[in-house]
Backbone as a printed PyTorch tensor [residue, N CA C, xyz], in Angstrom:
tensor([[[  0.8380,  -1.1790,   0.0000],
         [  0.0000,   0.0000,   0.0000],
         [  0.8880,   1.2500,   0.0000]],

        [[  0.3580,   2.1490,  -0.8580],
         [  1.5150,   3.5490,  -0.8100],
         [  0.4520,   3.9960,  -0.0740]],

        [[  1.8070,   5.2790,   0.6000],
         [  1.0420,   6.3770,   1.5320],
         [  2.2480,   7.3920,   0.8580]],

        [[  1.7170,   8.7530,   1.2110],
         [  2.5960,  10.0210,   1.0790],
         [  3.7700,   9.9080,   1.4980]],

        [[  3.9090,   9.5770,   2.1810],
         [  5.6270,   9.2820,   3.2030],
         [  6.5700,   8.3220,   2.2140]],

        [[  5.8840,   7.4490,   1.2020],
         [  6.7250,   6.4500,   1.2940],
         [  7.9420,   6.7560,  -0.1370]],

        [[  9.0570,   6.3900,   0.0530],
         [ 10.1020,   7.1910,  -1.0860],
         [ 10.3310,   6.4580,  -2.2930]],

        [[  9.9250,   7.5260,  -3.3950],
         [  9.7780,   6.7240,  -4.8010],
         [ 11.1900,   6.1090,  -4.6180]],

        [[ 11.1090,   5.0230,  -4.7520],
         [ 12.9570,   4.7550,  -5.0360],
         [ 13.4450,   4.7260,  -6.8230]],

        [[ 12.5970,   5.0930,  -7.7480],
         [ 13.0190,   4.7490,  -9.2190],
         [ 14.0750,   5.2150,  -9.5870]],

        [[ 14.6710,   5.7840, -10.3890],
         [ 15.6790,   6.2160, -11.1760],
         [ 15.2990,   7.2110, -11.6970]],

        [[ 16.4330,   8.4020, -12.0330],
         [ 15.4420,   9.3570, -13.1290],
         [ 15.2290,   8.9280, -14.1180]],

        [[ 15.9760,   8.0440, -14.7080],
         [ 15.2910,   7.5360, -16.6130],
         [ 14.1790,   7.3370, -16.3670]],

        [[ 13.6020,   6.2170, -15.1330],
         [ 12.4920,   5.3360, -14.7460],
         [ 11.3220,   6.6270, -14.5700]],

        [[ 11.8090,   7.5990, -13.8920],
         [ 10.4140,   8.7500, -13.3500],
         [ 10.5410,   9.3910, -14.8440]],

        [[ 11.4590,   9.7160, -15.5270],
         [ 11.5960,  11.2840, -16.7340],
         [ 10.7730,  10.2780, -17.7490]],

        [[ 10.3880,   8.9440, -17.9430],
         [  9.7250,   8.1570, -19.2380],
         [  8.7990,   8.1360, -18.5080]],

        [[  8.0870,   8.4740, -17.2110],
         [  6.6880,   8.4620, -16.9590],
         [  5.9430,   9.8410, -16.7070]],

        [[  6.5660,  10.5240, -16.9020],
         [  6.1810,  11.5630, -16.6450],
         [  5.3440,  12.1250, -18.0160]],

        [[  4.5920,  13.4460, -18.1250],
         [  3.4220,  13.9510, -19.1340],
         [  4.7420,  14.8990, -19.7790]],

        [[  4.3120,  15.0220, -20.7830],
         [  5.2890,  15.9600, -21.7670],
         [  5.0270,  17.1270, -21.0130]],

        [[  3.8600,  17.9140, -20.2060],
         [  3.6920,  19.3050, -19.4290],
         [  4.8710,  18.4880, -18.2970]],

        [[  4.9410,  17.8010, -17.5640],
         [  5.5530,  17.8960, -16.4150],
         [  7.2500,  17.8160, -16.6690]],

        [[  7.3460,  16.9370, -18.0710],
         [  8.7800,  17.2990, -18.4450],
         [  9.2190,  18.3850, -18.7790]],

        [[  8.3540,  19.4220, -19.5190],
         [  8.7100,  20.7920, -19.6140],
         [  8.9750,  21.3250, -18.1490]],

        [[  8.1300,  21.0780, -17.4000],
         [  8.1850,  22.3830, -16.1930],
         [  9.3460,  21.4960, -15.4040]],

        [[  9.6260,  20.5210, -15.4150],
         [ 11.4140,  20.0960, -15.2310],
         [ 12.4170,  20.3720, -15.8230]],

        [[ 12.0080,  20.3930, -16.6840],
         [ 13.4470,  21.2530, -17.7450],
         [ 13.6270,  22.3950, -17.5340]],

        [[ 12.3670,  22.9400, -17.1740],
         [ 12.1110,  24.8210, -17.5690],
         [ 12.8270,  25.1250, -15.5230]],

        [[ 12.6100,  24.1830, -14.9750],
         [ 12.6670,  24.6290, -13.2770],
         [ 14.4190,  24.1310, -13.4120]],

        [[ 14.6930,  23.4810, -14.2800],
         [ 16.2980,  22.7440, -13.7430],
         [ 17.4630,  23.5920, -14.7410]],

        [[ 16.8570,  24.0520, -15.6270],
         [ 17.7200,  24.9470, -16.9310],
         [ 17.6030,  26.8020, -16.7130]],

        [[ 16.4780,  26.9420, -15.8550],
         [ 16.3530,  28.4590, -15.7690],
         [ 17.6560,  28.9160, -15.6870]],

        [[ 17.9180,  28.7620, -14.2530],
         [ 18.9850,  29.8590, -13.7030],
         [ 20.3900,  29.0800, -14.6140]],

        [[ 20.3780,  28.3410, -14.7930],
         [ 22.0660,  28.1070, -15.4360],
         [ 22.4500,  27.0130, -15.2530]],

        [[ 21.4860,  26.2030, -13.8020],
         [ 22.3150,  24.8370, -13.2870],
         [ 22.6040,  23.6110, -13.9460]],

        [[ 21.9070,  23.7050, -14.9560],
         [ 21.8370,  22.4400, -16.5110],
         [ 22.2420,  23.1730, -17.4890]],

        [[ 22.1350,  22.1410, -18.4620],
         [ 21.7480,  22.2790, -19.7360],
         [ 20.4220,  21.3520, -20.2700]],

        [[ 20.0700,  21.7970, -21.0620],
         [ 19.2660,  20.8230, -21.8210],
         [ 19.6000,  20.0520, -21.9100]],

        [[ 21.3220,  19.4060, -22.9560],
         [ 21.8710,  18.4620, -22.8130],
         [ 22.2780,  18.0000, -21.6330]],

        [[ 22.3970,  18.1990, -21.0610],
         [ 23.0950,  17.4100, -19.5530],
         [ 21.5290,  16.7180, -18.9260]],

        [[ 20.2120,  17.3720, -18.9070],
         [ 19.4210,  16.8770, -18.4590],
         [ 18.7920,  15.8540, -19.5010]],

        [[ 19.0940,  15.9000, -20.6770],
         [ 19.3470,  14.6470, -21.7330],
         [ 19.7650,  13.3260, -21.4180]],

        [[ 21.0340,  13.3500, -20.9320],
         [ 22.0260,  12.7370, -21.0030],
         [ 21.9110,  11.8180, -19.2470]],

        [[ 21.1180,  12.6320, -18.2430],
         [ 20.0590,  12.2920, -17.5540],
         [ 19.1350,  11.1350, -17.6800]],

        [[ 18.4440,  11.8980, -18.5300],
         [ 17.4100,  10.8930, -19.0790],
         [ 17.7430,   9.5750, -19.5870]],

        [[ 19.2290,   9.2100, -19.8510],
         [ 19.6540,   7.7490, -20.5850],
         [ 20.7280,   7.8830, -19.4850]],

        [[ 20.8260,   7.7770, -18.2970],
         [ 21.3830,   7.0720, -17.3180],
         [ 22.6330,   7.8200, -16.7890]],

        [[ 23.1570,   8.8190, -17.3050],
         [ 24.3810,   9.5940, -16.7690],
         [ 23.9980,  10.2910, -15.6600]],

        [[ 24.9960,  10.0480, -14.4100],
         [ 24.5220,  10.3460, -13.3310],
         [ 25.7400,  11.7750, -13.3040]],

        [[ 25.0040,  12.7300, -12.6930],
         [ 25.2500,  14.0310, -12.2060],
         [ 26.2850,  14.2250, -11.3040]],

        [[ 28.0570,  14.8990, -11.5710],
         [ 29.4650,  14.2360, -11.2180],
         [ 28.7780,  15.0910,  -9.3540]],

        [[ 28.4340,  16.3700,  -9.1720],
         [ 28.0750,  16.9340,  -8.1350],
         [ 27.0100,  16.5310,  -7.3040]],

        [[ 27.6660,  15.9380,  -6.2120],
         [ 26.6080,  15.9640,  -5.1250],
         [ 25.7210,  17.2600,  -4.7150]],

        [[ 26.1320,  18.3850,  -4.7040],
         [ 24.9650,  19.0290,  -4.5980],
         [ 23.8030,  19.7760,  -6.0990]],

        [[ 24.3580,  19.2200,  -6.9530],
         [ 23.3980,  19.1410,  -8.3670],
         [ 22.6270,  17.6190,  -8.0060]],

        [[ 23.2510,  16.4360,  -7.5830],
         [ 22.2220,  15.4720,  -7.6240],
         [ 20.9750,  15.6900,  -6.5200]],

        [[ 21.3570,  16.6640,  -5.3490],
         [ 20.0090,  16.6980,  -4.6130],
         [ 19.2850,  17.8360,  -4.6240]],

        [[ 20.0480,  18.8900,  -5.4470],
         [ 18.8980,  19.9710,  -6.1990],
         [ 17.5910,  19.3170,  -7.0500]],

        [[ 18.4450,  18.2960,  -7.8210],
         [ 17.2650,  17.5140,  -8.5890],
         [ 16.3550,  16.9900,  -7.9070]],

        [[ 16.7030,  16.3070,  -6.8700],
         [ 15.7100,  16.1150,  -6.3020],
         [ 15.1760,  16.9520,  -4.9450]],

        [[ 15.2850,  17.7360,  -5.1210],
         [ 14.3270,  18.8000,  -4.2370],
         [ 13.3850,  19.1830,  -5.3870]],

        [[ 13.8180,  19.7370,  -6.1830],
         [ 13.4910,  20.3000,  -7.3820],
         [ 11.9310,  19.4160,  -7.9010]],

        [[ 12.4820,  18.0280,  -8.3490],
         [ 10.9930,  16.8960,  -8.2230],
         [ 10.2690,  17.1980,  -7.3830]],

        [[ 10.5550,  16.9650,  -5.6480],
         [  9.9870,  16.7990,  -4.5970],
         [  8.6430,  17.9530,  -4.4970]],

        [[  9.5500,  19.3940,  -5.0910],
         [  8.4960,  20.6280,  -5.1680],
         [  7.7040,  20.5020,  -5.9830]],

        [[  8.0310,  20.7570,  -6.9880],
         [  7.1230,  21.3230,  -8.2240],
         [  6.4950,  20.1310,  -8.8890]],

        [[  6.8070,  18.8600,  -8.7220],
         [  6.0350,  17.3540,  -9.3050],
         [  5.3720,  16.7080,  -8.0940]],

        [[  5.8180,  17.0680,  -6.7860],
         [  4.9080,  16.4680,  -5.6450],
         [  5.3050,  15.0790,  -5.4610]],

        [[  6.3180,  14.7510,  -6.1610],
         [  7.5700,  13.5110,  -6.1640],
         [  8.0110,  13.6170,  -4.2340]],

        [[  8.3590,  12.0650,  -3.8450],
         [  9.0830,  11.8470,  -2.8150],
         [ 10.2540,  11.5720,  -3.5310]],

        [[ 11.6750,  11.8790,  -3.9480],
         [ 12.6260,  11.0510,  -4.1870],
         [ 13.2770,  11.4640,  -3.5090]],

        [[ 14.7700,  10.8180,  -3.7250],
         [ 16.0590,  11.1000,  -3.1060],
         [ 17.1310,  10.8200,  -3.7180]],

        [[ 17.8900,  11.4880,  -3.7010],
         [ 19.1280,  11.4870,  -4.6550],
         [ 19.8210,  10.4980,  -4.5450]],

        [[ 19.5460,   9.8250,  -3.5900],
         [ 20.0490,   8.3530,  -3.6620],
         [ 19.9800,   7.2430,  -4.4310]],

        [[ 18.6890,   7.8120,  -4.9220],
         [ 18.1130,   6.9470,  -5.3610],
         [ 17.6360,   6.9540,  -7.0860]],

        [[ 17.6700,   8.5230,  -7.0780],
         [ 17.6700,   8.9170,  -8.4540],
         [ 19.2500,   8.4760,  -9.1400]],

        [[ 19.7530,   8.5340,  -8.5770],
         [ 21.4210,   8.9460,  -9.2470],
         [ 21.9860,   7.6240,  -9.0900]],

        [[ 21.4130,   6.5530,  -8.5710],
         [ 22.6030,   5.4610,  -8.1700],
         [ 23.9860,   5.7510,  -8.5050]],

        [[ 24.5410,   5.3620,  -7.8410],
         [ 26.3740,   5.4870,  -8.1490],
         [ 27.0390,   4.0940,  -7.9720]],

        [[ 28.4250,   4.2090,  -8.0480],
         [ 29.5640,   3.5510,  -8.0180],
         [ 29.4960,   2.6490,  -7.0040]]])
């Protein structure tokens, strides 16, 4: 049973291919504004390249958490090494 609390654990490829073409825009448009991406880099995202900065991998996911109403965690988005 899900409840609100409980933490998406997917991947970003896994959440960015389920998401609505509006909610991928307003991720692109919330993660590319100020400078902290690129388009390409949040591309390159999307097919499994994980983000070299720890504090870019948990912007992303604050970033979800707000504006998509996403539980994730950068732990979990980003797997690593």
């Amino acid at each position: 049973m899900y409840t609100e609390n409980d933490l998406d654990a997917r991947t970003f490829p896994e959440i960015w291919e389920k998401l609505t073409l509006a909610e991928q825009e307003e991720l692109r448009d919330r993660l590319t504004r100020n400078g902290d991406c690129t388009r390409m880099t949040l591309f390159n995202w999307t097919k499994g390249v994980r983000p070299i900065s720890l504090a870019m991998r948990r912007k992303v996911a604050a970033t979800m958490n707000k504006y998509l109403g996403l539980n994730v965690s950068h732990l979990t988005l980003f797997p690593g090494r």
